[in-house]
C-alpha positions as CSV (number, residue, x, y, z in Angstrom):
1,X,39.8,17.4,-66.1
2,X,37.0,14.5,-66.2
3,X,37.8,14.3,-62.2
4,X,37.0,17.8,-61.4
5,X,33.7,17.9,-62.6
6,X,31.0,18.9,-60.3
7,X,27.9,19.6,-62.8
8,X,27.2,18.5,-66.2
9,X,24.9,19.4,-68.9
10,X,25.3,17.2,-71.7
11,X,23.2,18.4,-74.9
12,X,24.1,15.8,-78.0
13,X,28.3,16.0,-78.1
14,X,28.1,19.5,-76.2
15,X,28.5,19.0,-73.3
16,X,28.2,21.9,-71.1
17,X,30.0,21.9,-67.5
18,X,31.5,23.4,-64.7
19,X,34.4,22.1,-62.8
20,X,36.0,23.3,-59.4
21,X,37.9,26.1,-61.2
22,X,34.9,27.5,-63.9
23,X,32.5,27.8,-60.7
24,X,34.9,30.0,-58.8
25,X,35.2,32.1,-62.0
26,X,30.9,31.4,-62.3
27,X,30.8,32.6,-58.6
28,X,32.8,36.4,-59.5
29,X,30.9,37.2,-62.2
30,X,27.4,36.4,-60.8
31,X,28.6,38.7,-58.2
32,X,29.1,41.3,-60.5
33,X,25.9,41.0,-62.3
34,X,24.3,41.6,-58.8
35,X,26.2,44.8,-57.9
36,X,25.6,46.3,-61.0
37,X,21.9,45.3,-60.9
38,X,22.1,47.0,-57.0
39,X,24.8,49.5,-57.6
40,X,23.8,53.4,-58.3
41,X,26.1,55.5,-60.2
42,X,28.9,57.3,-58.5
43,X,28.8,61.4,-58.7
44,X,31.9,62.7,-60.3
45,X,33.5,65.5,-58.0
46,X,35.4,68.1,-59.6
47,X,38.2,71.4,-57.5
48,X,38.0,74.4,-58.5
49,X,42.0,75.0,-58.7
50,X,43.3,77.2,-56.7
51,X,40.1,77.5,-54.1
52,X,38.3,75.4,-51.9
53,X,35.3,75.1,-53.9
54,X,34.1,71.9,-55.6
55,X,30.7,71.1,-57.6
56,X,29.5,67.7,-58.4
57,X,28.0,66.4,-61.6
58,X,24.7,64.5,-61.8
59,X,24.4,61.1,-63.8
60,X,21.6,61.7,-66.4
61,X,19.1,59.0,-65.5
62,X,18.7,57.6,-69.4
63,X,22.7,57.3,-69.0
64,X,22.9,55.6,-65.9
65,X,20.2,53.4,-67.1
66,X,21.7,52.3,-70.4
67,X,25.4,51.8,-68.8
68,X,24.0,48.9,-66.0
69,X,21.8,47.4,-68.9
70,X,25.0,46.9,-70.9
71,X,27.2,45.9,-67.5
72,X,24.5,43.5,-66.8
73,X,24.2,41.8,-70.3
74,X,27.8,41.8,-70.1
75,X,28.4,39.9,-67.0
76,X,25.7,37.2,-68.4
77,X,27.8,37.3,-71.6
78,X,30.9,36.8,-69.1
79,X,28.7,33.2,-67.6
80,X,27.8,32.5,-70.7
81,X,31.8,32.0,-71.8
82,X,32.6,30.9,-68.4
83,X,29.4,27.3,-68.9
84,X,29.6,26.9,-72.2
85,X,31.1,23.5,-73.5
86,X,31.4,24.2,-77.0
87,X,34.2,26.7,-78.6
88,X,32.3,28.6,-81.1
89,X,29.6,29.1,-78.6
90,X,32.6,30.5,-76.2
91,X,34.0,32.4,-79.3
92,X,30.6,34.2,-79.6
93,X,30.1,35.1,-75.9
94,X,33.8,36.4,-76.4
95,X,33.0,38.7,-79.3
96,X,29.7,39.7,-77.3
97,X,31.8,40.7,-74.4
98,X,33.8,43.2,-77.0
99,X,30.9,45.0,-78.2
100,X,29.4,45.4,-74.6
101,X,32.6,46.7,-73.2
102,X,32.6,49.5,-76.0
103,X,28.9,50.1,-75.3
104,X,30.1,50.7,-71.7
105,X,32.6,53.3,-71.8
106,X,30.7,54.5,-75.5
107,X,27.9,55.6,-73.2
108,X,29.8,58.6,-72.0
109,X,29.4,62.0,-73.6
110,X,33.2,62.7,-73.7
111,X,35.3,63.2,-76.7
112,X,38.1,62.0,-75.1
113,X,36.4,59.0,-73.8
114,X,34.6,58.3,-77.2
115,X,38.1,58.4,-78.9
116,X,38.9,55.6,-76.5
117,X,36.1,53.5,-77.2
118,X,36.8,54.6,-81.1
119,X,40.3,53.1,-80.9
120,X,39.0,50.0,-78.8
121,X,35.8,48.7,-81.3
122,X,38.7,48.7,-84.1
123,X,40.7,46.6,-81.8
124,X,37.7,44.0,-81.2
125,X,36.6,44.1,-84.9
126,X,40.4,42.8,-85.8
127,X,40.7,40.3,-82.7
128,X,37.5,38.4,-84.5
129,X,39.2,37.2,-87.3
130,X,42.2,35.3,-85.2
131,X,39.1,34.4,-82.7
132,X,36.5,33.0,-85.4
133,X,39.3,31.5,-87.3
134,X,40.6,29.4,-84.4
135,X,37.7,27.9,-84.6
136,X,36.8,26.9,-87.6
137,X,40.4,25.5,-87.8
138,X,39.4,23.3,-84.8
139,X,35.9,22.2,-86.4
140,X,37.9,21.4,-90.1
141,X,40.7,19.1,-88.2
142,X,39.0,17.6,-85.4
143,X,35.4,17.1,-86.8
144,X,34.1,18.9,-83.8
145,X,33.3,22.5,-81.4
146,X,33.0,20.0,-78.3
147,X,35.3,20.5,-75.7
148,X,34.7,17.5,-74.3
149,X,35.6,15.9,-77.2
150,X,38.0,17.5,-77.5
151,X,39.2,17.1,-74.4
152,X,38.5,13.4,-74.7
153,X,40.9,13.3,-77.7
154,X,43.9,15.3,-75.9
155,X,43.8,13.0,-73.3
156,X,44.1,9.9,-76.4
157,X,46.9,11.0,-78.3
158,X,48.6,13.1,-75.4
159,X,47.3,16.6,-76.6
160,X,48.2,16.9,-80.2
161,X,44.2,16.9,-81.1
162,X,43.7,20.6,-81.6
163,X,46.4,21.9,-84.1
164,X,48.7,24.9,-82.1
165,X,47.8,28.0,-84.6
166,X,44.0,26.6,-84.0
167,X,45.0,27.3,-79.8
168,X,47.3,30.9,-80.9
169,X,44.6,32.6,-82.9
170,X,41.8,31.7,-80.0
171,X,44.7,33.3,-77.4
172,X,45.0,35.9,-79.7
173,X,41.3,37.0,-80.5
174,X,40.6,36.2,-76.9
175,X,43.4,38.9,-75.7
176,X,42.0,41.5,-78.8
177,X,38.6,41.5,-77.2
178,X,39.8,41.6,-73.3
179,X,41.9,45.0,-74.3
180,X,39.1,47.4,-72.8
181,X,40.9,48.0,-69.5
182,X,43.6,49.2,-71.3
183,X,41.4,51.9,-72.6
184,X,39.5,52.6,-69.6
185,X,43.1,53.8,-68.8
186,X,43.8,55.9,-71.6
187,X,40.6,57.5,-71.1
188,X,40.5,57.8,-67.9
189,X,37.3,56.8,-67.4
190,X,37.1,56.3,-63.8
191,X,37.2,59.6,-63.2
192,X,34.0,59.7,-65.8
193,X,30.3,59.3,-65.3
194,X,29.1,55.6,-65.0
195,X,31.6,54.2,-62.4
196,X,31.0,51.8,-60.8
197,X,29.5,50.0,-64.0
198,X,32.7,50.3,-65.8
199,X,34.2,47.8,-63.2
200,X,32.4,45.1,-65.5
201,X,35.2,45.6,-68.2
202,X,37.9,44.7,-66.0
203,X,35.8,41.4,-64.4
204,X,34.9,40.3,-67.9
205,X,38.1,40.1,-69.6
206,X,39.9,38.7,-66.8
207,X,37.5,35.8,-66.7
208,X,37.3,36.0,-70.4
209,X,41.0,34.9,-70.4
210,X,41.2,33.2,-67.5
211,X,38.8,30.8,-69.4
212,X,40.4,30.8,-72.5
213,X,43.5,29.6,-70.7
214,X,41.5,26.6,-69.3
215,X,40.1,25.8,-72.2
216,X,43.5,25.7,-74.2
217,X,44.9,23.5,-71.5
218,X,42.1,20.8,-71.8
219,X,42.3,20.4,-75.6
């Protein structure tokens, strides 16, 4: 790990950093934030079955507004996991990314698509328990939130620091919160107002676990 560093931020034990593999995942999701801060709504195109006719819906302006606010503070939230040295701080962001992801596709005026976001906020209010408790079984054994510490300490006693159930619940909540694309799906959202904002789920909980993973594998 210690070899791959290119930037550290050290801030008592914390010490925040990003190595060759967090800065490609930094590098997506500051491109995200800037399409979505660029990026005008897509109008939703409907056929009138059985003619050639078509009409297109306009994206009401408070909507469109509210839905890149949230796909912005989401992809910071998305960093924010991505820099962070310390796991509670990472298990925050993580649970942050959950309620901006149902803010996302919540923002749509669509029963079907509010069921969706219904069924997902339960999802994310359950994955916090496996996600917080992770870590407070990390802080209770190992005396510290640090990565690096941690990380320090795998490397000492050949990665039996950080007790395995501490490492399953983080997977665990981690994998709760990064279940909005699977909504998106259900609902069909693409084909709703507010693309291409929605594209902001899918980014943050890939790099969500994609960090998560990382993370596991240094402590």
């Amino acid at each position: 790990m210690f070899e791959q560093i290119l930037i550290r931020m050290p801030f008592g034990d914390i010490v925040h950093y990003l190595s060759g593999y967090t800065v490609v995942l930094f590098a997506f999701a500051a491109m995200f934030v800037i399409l979505a801060i660029i990026s005008l709504p897509e109008k939703p195109i409907d056929i009138v079955f059985g003619t050639d006719g078509y009409y297109t819906k306009d994206v009401p302006v408070d909507l469109m507004k509210f839905q890149r606010f949230m796909a912005i503070a989401c992809g910071i939230a998305t960093i924010g996991a991505i820099t962070t040295g310390d796991i509670f701080n990472f298990t925050l962001f993580a649970a942050f990314i959950g309620v901006l992801n149902i803010g996302i596709v919540a923002a749509v005026k669509n029963k079907q698509v509010l069921n969706a976001a219904f069924s997902y906020g339960l999802v994310v209010m359950m994955a916090t328990v496996p996600l917080f408790a992770g870590a407070a079984i990390i802080a209770a054994t190992c005396g510290t939130l640090s990565i690096w510490e941690l990380a320090v300490a795998a490397e000492a006693t050949a990665g039996i620091s950080v007790p395995i159930v501490a490492k399953l619940l983080l997977l665990v909540g981690v994998l709760g919160e990064g279940m909005a694309p699977f909504y998106i799906g259900k609902a069909e959202i693409t084909r709703a107002p507010g693309a291409p904002y929605i594209l902001m789920i899918h980014v943050s909980s890939l790099l969500l676990f994609l960090r998560v993973v990382e993370i596991l594998l240094t402590v």
